[in-house]
C-alpha positions, -999 to +999 in steps of 0.1 A: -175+022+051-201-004+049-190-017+014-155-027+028-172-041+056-190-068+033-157-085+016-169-112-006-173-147+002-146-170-021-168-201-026-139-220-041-116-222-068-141-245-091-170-229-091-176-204-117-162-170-115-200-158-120-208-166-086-185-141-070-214-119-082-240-133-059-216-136-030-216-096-026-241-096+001-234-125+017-230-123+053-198-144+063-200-162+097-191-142+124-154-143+133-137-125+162-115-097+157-076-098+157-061-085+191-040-050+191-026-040+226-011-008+226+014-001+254+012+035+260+003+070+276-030+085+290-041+116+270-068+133+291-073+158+262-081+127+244-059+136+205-028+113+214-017+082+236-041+056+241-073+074+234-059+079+199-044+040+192-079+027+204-098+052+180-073+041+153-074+008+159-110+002+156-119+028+124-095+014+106-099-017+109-138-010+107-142-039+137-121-064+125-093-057+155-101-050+191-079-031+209-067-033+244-044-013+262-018-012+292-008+024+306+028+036+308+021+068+325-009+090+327-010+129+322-029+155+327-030+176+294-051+195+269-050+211+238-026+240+250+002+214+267+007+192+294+005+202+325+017+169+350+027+139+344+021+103+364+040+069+357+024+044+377+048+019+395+063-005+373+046-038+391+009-023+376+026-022+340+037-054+344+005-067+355-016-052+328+008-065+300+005-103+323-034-098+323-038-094+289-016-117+276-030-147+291-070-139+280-063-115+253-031-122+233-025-099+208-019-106+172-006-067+172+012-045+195+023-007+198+045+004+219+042+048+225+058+064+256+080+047+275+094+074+302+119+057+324+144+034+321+121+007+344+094+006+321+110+006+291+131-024+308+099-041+317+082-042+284+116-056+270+115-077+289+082-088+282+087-090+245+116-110+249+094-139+263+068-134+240+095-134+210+113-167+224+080-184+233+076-208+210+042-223+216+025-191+206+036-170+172+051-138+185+030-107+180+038-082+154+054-050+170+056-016+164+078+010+186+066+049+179+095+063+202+084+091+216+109+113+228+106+144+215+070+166+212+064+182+177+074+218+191+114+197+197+112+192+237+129+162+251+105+139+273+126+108+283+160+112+299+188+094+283+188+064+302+152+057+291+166+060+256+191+039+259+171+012+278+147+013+246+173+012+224+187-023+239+161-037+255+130-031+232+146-021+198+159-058+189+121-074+192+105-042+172+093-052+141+092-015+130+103+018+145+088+051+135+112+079+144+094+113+136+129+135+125+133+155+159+130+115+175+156+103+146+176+128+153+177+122+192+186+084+183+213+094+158+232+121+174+231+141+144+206+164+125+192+151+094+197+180+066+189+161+034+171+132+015+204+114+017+210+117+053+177+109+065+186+073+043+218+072+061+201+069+096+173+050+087+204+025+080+219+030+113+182+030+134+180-003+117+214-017+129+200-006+165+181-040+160+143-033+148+137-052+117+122-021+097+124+017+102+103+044+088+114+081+097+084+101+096+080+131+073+055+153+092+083+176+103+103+192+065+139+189+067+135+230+073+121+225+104+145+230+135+180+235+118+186+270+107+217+255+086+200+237+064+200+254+029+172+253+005+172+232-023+151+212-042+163+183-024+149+202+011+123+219-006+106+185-017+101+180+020+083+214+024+057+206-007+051+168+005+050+145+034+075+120+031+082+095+050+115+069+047+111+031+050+137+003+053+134-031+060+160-058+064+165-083+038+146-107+061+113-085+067+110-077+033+113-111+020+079-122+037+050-126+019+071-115-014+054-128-046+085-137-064+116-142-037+145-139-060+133-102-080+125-069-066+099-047-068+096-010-061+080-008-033+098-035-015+112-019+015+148-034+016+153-010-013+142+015+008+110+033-001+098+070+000+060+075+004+044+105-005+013+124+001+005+162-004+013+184+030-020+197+043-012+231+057-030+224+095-020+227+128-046+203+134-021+172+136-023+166+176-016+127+176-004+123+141+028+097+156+004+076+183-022+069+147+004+064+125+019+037+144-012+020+157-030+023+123+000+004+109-001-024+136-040-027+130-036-029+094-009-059+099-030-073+120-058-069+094-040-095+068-028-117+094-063-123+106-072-128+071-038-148+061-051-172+096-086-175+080-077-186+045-082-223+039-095-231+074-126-237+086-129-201+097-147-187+070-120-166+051-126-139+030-100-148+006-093-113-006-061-110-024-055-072-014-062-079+025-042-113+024-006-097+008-011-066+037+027-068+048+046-042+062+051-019+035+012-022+027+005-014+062+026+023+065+008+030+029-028+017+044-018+039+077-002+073+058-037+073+039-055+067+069-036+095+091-034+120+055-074+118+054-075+125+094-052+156+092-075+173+060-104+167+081-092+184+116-107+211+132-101+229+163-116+220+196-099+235+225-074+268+222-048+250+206-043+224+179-063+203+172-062+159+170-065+142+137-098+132+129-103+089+133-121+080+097-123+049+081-100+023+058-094+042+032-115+053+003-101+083-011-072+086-042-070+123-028-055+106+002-036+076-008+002+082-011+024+076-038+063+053-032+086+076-049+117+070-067+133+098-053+126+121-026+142+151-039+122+149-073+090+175-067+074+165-096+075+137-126+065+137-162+037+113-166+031+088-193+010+094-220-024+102-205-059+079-215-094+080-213-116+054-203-141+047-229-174+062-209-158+090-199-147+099-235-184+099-240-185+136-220-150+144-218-133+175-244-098+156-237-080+151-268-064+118-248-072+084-268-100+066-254-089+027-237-111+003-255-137-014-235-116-052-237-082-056-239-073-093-255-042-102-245-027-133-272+005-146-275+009-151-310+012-129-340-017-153-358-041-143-333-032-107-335-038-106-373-074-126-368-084-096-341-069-066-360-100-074-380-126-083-360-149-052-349-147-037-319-109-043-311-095-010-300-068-026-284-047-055-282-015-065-261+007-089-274+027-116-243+056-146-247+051-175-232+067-197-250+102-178-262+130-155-243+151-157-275+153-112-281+150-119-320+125-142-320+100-115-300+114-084-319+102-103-352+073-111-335+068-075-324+077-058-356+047-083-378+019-080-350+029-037-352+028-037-387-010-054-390-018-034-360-011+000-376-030-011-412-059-018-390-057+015-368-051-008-337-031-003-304-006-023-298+003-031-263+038-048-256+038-070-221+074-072-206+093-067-234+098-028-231+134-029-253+120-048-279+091-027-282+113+003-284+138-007-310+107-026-330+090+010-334+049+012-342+038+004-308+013+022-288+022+012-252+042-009-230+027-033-199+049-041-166+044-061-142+058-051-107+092-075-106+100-059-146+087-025-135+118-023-109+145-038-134+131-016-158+137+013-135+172+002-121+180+001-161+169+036-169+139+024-191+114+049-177+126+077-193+135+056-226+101+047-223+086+080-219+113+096-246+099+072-272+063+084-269+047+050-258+019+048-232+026+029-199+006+001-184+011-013-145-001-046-130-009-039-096-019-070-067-014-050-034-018-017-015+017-012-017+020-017-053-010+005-060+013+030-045+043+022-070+019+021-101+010+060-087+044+071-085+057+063-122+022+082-131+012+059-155-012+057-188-036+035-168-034+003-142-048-028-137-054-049-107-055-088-109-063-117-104-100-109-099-111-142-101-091-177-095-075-183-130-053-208-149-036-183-176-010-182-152+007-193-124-005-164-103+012-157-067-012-136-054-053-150-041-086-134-064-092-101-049-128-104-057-159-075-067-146-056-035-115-044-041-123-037-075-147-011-062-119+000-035-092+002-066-115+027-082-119+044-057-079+048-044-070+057-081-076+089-094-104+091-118-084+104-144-063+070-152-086+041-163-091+008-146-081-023-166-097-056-139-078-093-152-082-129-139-108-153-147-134-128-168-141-157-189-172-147-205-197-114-210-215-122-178-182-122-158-175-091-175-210-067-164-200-075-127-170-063-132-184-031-152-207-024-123-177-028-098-162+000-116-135-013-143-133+008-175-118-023-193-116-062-187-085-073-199-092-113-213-078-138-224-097-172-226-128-149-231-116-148-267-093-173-276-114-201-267-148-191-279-165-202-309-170-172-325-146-145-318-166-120-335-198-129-314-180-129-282-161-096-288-195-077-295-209-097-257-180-085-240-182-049-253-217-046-247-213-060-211-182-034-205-210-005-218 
């Protein structure tokens, strides 16, 4: 995807916003690629093992990791089964894993198949000095433990287990169990939502910092005891997989340390995507787990860059790519591979290698529960242009959305033309009463005027105030909003739903509350706010459109200071700029309203 491949070059935090315009095409200075080692099998059919992690590791990344690779064992297989298997002695492993450490050392690493108790000793071993090394920042790991082959056959003897449990489990930053593998690790089967929660709690006391339990197999699959429900038959309709992180994964890179958001994984998080019925899914577990370790890598390489002399992209998006990002990035990634796989031999056939993703059709969704098959969604919007051709009867999201924090400046725009909407913020008051007077007078003037009123934060208020047209969360209030039951409130008192979004992760919980529309911020560098995340830039405004379904609008915020600001960001494909300064400080509000509209045309 060539477009992704060109992120835009952040001159610096004082130079106008405008320039981020011009920077588009800019070719940054060459900088290598991040290293991913995967530590795995030889597939000679080519659809899983190594042949897979190296595809995955460079299409996904689109060139920005390498990846290298030391062999655990090598078999001789196609697309009907394997037929042999050959682990080479233990000495070679080890001198693969010395010889690439010392020229080549990875920022990344997977670890697949690990059949005997030797090797899976070895890399443990391995890890361990890497982890305890402290002149060198320990790599980021991911363990796919594959035991078990999609049809439920064992291929490691319990002493292999065991030695991976012990020896490699406590330096994995993630393990991704499929169910039959979970299952194997447990000692029990996994019949319901609930359960397969249960043991992602117990994988993680194992040692490994996070745990995902894969939901390519249904909870239907290989237990003839399980009883249908909607509970079980959730797991039919979608793809679901489970993640939990400890309290110390979770808290890096966390905007706000002391409030939660949905989609942070110590919660625990479900991530959804649509079941493609296709028995085209050879190597579904080896891409999963090195797409995830590549699209780590992805924001540490950027996270390295920023501020040095290295020339970094300062992308907000790529920078906050954590770990719950990365299983989001990587579920798209394998989702797209799996709708595009055809057969090649007599048997199944491997997911297809693509790209970063591009695609809302693929992009999952973090649910709030996994038993839930569907959710009512907010009250549904236009964007403006595609009112223009559309027979929906669904209001039309103005073109700017001014956001003011007094009810002064609500009454002067109420009556300025070209105000469709307006969303009223508190800065300088938590007092309840205060902002439900201030609510109740700024819906009032808004309702003479045939104005929308937008409440940020403040979702109670809004409620009991009456006369407003929607609420906007941001992703800490979004969680405390759901852990209170507002959601449903929300929806039960017919206001539309706004949702700030920063990060691939939270793109994923604004898609799973189905909201009215969502924004993504701070485009530009900005001093409205102390903002905890970097400017995303033109880019990912363009990859925002493109991850969200065309059906919910696109509000971009953060430093659109002016009409000029505001076309770039039309022709990056935002239905709406959301300003602030834009208004408030210009000269003449009327004359800078009419610019802005016409430069969001």
């Amino acid at each position: 995807m060539v477009a992704f491949l060109r992120f835009l070059f952040t001159l610096s935090t004082t130079i106008l916003p405008f320039a981020y315009a011009f920077a588009a095409d800019i070719q940054m200075p060459p900088r290598p690629p991040s290293i991913v080692l995967t530590i795995a099998g030889s597939d000679s059919g080519g659809g899983a093992g190594i042949q897979a992690d190296l595809k995955a590791i460079h299409t996904i990344s689109g060139g920005k990791c390498h990846g290298c690779s030391a062999i655990t064992c090598l078999t001789a297989q196609n697309s009907c089964g394997v037929t042999s298997v050959h682990s080479p002695p233990v000495e070679f492993l080890r001198s693969q894993l010395l010889a690439v450490e010392e020229d080549l050392y990875p920022s990344a690493v997977k670890i697949g198949m690990l059949g005997t108790k030797e090797l899976a000793d070895e890399v443990g071993s391995w890890l361990r000095k890497l982890k305890e090394n402290g002149d060198k920042r320990a790599p980021f790991v991911v363990c796919d433990p594959v035991m078990i082959t999609t049809s439920g056959h064992k291929l490691v003897d319990d002493t292999a287990k065991v030695a991976m449990i012990e020896k490699v489990f406590p330096y994995a930053d993630l393990v991704t169990p499929n169910k039959f593998e979970a299952e194997e690790l447990l000692g029990k089967t996994l019949c319901t939502p609930q359960d397969v929660e249960d043991g992602a709690r117990a994988i993680l006391a194992m040692g490994p910092r996070a745990v995902i339990i894969k939901g390519g197999h249904s909870l239907l699959e290989g237990n003839n005891k399980v009883v249908e429900s909607e509970e079980t038959n959730a797991s039919v309709g979608y793809a679901q997989d489970y993640l939990l992180l400890s309290d110390e994964s979770a808290a890096e890179g966390k905007p706000v340390k002391d409030k939660a958001r949905l989609c942070d994984g110590s919660r625990g998080v479900w991530i959804r995507n649509d079941r493609y019925d296709s028995a085209h899914t050879h190597g579904t577990g080896c891409t999963l787990s090195s797409a995830i370790a590549s699209a780590w890598a992805m924001g540490q390489r950027e996270r390295d860059a920023v501020g040095s002399a290295k020339g970094g992209e300062n992308i907000g998006a790529l920078c906050a790519m954590r770990l719950v990002d990365a299983c989001c990035v990587a579920k798209a990634y394998v989702n797209a591979g799996i709708a595009r796989g055809v057969q090649l031999g007599k048997g199944p056939g491997p997911v297809v290698h693509t790209g970063f993703p591009d695609s809302y059709k693929n992009f999952p969704t973090i649910e709030l529960s996994a038993s839930s098959t569907s959710m009512s969604s907010f009250p549904a919007m236009q964007s403006y242009h595609s009112a223009k051709s559309s027979s929906s009867s669904a209001p039309a999201l103005g073109r700017i959305l001014p956001i003011v924090d007094t009810v002064e400046w609500i009454e002067q725009l109420v009556s300025t033309p070209g105000i469709e909407d307006v969303q009223l913020r508190f800065k300088d008051t938590t007092d309840y009463n205060v902002i439900l007077d201030r609510i109740k007078r700024s819906s009032a003037l808004c309702q003479s005027a045939g104005v929308r009123l937008w409440i940020n934060d403040y979702w109670k208020a809004a409620i009991e105030a009456g006369g407003c047209f929607g609420i906007h969360l941001g992703q800490e209030d979004l969680a405390s909003c759901v852990d209170d039951g507002g959601l449903d409130l929300i929806r039960d008192a017919g206001l539309a739903f706004g949702v700030s979004t920063h990060s691939y992760s939270e793109l994923c919980a604004a898609l799973g509350v189905r909201p009215s529309y969502i924004s993504l911020g701070p485009v530009f560098s900005t001093q409205s706010k102390d903002v905890k995340f970097d400017p995303q830039g033109l880019e990912t405004v363009r990859q925002w459109r493109s991850l969200i379904p065309p059906t919910i609008p696109l509000i971009a915020i953060g430093g659109i200071g002016n009409a000029d600001v505001a076309k770039v960001v039309r022709g990056a494909g935002a239905e709406c700029s959301a300003v602030i300064g834009a208004v408030t400080k210009a000269n003449d509000v009327k004359k800078a309203v009419a610019d802005l509209n016409a430069a969001m045309e």
